[in-house]
C-alpha positions as MATLAB code, in Angstrom:
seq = 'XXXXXXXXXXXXXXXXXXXXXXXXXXXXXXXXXXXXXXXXXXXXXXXXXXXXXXXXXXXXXXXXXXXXXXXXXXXXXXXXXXXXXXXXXXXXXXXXXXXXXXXXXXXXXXXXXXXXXXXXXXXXXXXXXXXXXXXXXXXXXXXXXXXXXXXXXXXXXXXXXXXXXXXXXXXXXXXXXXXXXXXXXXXXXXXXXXXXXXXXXXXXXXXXXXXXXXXXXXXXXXXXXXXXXXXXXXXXXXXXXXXXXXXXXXXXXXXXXXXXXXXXXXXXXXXXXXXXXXXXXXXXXXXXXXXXXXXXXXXXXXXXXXXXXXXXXXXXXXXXXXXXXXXXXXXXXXXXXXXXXXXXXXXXXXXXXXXXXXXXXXXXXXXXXXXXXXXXXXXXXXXXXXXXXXX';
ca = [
      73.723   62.076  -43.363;
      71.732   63.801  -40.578;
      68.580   62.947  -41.924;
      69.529   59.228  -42.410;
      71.106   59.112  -38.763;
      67.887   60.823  -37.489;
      65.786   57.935  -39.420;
      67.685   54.630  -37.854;
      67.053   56.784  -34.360;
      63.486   56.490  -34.835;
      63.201   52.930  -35.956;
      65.226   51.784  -32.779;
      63.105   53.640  -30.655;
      60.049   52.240  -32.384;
      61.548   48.810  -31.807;
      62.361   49.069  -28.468;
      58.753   50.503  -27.550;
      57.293   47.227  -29.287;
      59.656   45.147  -27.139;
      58.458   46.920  -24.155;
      54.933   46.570  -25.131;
      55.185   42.471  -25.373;
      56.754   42.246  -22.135;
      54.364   43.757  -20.206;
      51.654   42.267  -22.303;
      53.330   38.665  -21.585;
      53.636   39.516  -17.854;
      50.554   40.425  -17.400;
      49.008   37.316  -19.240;
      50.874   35.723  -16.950;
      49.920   37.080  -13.580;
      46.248   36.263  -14.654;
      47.328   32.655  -15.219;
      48.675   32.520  -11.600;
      46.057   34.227  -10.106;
      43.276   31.841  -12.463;
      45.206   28.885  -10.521;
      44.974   30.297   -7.080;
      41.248   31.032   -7.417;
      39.085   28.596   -5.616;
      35.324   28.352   -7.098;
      32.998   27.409   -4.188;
      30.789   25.774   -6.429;
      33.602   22.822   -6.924;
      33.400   22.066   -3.052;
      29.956   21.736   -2.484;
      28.218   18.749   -0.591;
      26.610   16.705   -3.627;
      22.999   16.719   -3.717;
      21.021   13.796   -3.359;
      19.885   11.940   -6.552;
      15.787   12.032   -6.867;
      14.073    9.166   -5.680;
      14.829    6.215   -7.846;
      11.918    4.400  -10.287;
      11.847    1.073  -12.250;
      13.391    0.960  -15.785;
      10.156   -0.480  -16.812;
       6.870    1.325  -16.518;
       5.010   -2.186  -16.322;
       4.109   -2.547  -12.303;
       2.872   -5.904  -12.393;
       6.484   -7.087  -13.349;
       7.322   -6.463   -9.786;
       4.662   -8.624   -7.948;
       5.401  -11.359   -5.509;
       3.828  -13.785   -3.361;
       4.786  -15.038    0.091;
       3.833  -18.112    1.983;
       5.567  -18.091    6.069;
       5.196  -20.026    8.628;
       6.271  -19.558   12.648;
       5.202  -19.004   15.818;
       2.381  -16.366   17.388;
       2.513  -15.188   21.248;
       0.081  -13.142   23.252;
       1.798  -11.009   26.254;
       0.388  -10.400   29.507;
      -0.272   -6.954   29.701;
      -2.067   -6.816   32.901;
      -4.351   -9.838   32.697;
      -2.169  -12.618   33.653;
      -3.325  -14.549   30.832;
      -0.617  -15.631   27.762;
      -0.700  -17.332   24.628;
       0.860  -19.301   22.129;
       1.270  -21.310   19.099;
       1.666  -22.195   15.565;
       1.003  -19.486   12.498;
       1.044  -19.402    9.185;
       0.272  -16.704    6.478;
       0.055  -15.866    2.570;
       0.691  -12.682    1.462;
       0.806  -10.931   -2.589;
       2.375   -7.548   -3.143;
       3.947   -5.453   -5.785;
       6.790   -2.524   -5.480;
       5.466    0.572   -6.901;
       9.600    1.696   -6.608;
      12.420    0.222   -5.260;
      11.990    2.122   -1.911;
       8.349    1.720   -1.856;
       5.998   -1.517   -1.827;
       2.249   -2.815   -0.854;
       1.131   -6.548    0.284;
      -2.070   -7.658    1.656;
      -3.199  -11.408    2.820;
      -4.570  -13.867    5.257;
      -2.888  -15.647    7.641;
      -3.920  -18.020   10.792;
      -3.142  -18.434   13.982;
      -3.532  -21.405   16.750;
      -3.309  -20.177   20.568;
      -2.927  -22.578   23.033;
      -4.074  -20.700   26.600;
      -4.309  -22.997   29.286;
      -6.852  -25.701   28.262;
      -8.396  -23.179   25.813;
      -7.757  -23.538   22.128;
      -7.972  -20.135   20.219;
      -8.327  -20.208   16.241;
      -7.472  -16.930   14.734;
      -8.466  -16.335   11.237;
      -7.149  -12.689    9.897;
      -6.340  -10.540    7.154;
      -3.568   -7.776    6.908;
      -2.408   -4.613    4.489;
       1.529   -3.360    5.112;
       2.870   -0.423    3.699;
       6.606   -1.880    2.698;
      10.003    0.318    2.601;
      13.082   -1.123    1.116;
      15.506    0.163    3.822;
      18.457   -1.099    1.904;
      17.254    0.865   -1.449;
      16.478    3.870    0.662;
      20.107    3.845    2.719;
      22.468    2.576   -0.204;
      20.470    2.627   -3.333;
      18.549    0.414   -4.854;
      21.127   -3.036   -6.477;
      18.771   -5.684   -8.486;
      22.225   -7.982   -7.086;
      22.121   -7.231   -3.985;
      21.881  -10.721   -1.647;
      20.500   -9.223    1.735;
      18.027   -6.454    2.146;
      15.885   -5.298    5.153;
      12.704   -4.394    4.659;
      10.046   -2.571    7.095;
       6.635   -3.177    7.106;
       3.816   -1.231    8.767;
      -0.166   -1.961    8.620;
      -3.271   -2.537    9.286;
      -4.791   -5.913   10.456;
      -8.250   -7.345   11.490;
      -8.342  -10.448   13.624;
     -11.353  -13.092   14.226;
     -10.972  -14.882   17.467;
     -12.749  -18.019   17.489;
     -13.327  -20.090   20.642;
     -15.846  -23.397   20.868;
     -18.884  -22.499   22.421;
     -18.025  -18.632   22.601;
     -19.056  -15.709   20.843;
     -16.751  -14.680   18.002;
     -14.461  -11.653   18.745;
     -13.763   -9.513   15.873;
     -10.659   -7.289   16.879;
      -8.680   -4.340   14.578;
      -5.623   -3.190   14.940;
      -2.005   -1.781   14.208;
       1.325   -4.359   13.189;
       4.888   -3.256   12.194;
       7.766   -6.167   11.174;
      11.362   -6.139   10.275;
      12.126   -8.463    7.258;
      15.402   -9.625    6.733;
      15.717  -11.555    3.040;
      17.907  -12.958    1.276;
      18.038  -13.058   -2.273;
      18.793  -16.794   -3.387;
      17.854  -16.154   -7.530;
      16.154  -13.600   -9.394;
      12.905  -14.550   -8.662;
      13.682  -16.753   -5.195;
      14.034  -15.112   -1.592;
      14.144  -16.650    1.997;
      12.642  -14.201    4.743;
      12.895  -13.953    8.574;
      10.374  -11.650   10.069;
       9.694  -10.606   13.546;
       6.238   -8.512   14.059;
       4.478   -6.977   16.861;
       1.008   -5.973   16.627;
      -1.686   -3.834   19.034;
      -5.061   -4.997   19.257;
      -8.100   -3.314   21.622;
      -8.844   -5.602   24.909;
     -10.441   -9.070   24.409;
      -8.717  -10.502   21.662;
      -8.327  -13.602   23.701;
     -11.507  -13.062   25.101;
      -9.895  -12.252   28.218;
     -10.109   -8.816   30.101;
      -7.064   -7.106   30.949;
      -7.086   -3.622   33.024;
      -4.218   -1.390   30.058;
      -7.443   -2.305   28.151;
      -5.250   -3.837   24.885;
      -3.726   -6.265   23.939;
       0.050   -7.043   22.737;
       0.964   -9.948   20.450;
       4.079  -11.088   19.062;
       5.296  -13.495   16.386;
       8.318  -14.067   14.585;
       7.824  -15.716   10.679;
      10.097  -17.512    8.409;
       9.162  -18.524    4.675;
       9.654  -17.922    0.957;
       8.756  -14.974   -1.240;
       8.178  -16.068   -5.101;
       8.608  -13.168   -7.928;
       6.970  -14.704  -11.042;
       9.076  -14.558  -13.971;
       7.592  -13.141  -17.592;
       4.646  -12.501  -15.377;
       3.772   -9.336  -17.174;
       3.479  -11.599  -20.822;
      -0.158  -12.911  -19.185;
      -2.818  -11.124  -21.377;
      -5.261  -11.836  -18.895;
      -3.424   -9.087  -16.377;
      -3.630   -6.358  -19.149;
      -6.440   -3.897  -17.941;
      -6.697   -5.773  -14.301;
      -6.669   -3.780  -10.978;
      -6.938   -4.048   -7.448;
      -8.723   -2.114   -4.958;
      -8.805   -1.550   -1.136;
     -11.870    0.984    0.501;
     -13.697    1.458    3.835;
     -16.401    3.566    4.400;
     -19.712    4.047    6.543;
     -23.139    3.385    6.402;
     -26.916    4.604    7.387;
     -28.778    1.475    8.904;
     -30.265    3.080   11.576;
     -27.277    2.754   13.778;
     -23.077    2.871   13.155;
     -21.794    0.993   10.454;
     -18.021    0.256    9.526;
     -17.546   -1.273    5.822;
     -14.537   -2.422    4.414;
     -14.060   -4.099    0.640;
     -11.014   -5.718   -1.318;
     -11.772   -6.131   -4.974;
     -10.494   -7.366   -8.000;
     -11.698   -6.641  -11.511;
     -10.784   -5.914  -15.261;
     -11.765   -3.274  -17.811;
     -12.681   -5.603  -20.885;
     -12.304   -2.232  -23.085;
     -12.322    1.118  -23.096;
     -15.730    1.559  -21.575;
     -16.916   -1.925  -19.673;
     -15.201   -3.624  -17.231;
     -16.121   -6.025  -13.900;
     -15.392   -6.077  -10.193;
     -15.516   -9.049   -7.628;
     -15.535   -7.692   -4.085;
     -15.653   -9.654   -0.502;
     -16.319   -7.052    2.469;
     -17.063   -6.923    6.115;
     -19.622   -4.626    7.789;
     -19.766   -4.036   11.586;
     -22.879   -2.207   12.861;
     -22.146   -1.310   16.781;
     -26.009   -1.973   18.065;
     -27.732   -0.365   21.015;
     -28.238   -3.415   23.265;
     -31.041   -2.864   26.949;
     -28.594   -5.029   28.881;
     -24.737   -4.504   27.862;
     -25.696   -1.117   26.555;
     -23.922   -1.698   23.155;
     -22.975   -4.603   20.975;
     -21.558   -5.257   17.673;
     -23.199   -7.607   14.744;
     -20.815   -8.714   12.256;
     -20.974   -9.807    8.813;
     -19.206  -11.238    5.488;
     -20.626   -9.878    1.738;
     -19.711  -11.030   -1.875;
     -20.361   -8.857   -4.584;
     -20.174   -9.092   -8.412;
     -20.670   -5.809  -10.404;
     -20.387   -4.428  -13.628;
     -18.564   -1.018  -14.219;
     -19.591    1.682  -17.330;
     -17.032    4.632  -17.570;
     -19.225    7.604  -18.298;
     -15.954    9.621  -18.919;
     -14.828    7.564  -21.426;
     -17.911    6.597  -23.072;
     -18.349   10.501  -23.912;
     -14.830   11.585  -24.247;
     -12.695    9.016  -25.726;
      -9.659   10.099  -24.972;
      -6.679    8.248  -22.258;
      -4.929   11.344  -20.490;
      -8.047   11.607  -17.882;
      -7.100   12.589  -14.685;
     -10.428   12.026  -13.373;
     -13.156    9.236  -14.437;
     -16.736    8.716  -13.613;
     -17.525    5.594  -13.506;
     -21.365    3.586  -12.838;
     -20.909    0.108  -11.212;
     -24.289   -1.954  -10.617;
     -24.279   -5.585   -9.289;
     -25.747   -8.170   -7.424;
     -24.370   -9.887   -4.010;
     -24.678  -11.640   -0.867;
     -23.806  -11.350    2.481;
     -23.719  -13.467    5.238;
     -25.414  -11.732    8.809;
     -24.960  -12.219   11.858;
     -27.534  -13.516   14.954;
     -29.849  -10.910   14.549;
     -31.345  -12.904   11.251;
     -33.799  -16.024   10.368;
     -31.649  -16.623    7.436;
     -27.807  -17.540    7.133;
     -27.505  -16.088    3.642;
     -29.315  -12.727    2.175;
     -28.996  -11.942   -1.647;
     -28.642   -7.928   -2.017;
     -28.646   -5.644   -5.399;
     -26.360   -2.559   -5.265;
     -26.117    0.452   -7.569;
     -22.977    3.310   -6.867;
     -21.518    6.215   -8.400;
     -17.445    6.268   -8.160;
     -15.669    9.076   -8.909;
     -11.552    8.407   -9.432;
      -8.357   10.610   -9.529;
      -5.505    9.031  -11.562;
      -2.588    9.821   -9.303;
      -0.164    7.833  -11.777;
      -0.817    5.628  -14.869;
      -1.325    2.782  -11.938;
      -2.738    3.978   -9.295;
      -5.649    6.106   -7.961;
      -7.939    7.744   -5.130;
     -11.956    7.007   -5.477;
     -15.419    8.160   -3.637;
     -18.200    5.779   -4.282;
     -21.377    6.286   -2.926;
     -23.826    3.300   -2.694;
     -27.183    2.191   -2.183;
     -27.999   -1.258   -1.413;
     -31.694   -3.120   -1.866;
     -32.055   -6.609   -0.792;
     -34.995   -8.460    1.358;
     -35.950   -7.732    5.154;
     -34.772  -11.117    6.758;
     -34.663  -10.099   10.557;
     -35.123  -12.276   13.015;
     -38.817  -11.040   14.164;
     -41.089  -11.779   11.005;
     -43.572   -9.701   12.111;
     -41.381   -6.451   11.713;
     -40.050   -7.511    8.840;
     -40.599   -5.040    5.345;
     -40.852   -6.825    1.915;
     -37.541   -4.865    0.840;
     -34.807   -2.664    2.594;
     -32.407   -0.418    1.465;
     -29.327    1.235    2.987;
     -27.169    4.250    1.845;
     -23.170    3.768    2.253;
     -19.803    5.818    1.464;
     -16.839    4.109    0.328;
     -13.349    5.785    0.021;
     -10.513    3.874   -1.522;
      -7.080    3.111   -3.348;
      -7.065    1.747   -7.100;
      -3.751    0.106   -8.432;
      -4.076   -1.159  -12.281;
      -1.340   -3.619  -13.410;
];
């Protein structure tokens, strides 16, 4: 009996030590529960980061061209001359978003001052470096109906007056577009623009020694639809490039091109440029000769044509044509036909755009204005650096 009493004492201790054992086992589960609860990560109150910056769906960049055709009003200030100007303008400009935040456009436009009893005619030609301000802010929304859009650039003005001398003038614009977005591939624009030109552009002196002008531009921007289904776009680009040259004096080239790579290893450019060489003059001390060129050449990629292979991240490339350009006073002939051999040299920043050095020489006939200086052939050495955007 002792030894069975002595038995049931030792299972109800063991029982109550397992009882024990769970309770403070359950407590202490518990307590960590609570405790899990009251724990605040950091990590879970964070500001959020900023998405990266946004890019099309598609990696086709000509689907995102468009053209624009505006029309409004131009007006000179007086800064300092006393002289002002006014009058009718209208432009056409082409451009393509490389993102939604980010865009090019270049074009023409012309202008019709009225100052005084002087009629101005102002033929031009502009490049704008485009932010979608909307995108940026607020993200980019294919539906969205209004969007501003800020534009800032280069532009070259030719100021033409009856019985005057031509003034050729360069200079800085910046605009403010405000569009609204009427269809897919419809949008009405209202743009006001200021731009800063040296002194003369009227042909007038002033003492700040530049000149301000104004205009404000309404019109229609056109975003052609299927536009990337055109076979004749596939292997197209685009090109923009100023550079120097060695005539014996300072030279200031500049060159937009279009072209085509008809395979992997030929393709074809068509160029129109400008050249201003600043002259030493006996009287004035300096002056400038301007003149127009057109150029059709034909492009070899050595890189390819040895390596056949796409990834390149940098191409050599041979172009050779023939041209014309158009000189100024200094000439006895209103048209000289030139031959031109370069060397380009390209960095693919992106599969549609990239950075190029081109030197060039250029042959064509001595047709000065003095025939008895003249040389039976002349040649000139130049350096062109520009931008490449393929479609």
């Amino acid at each position: 009996m002792k030894n069975m009493g002595k038995s049931y004492k030792r299972i109800l201790l063991l029982g109550i030590g397992f009882i024990l054992c769970g309770t403070l086992a359950a407590q202490e589960q518990k307590q960590d529960s609570t405790e899990g609860k009251n724990n605040i990560k950091a990590s879970e109150y964070l500001m959020p980061k900023r998405k990266g910056a946004e890019k099309f769906h598609s990696k086709r960049g000509s689907e995102h061209l468009f053209f624009s055709v505006g029309s409004g009003i131009g007006y000179l200030f007086n800064v300092g001359g006393g002289q002002t100007a006014h009058g009718p303008r209208a432009s056409f400009m082409a451009g393509n978003w490389l993102t939604p935040v980010i865009g090019l456009r270049a074009g023409g436009e012309y202008t019709q001052w009225k100052q005084g009893d002087t009629d101005m005619h102002l033929a031009g030609a502009n490049v704008d470096y485009l932010i979608n301000i909307s995108a940026f802010a607020a993200r980019y929304n294919p539906k969205r109906v209004f969007e501003v859009i800020g534009a800032l650039g280069l532009s070259y003005q030719a100021t033409i007056v009856k019985d005057q001398k031509t003034i050729h003038s360069y200079g800085l614009r910046a605009g403010l577009q405000g569009k609204l977005n009427v269809s897919s591939a419809f949008n009405l624009f209202i743009e006001p623009q200021l731009a800063l030109y040296p002194d003369r552009v009227d042909n007038q002196s002033s003492w700040k020694r530049y000149n301000l002008a104004g205009s404000l531009m309404a019109g229609i921007t056109y975003k052609p639809a299927g536009y990337t289904t055109l076979t004749f776009l596939k292997g197209g680009f685009a090109s923009l490039a100023a550079g120097t040259g060695d005539t014996g004096n300072v030279l200031f080239d500049t060159e937009f091109a279009l072209g085509k790579w008809f395979d992997k290893f030929n393709g074809m450019r068509i160029s129109a440029g400008s050249s201003t060489a600043f002259l030493d003059n006996e009287d004035s001390g300096s002056n400038r000769d301007f003149n127009i060129s057109l150029n059709i050449d034909y492009l070899c990629s050595l890189t390819r044509l040895f390596s056949d292979r796409d990834s390149h991240v940098f191409n050599l490339i041979v172009a050779g044509g023939i041209g014309s350009y158009f000189p100024g006073a200094e000439s006895s002939s209103s048209i000289i036909l030139n031959g031109r051999i370069g060397l380009q040299g390209e960095i693919r920043l992106s599969a549609h755009s990239g950075l190029w050095l081109e030197p060039r020489i250029n042959i064509f006939k001595d047709r000065s204005y003095r025939a008895d200086l003249q040389e039976p052939i002349r040649g000139t050495v130049g350096l062109m650096v520009g931008t490449t955007y393929k479609f």
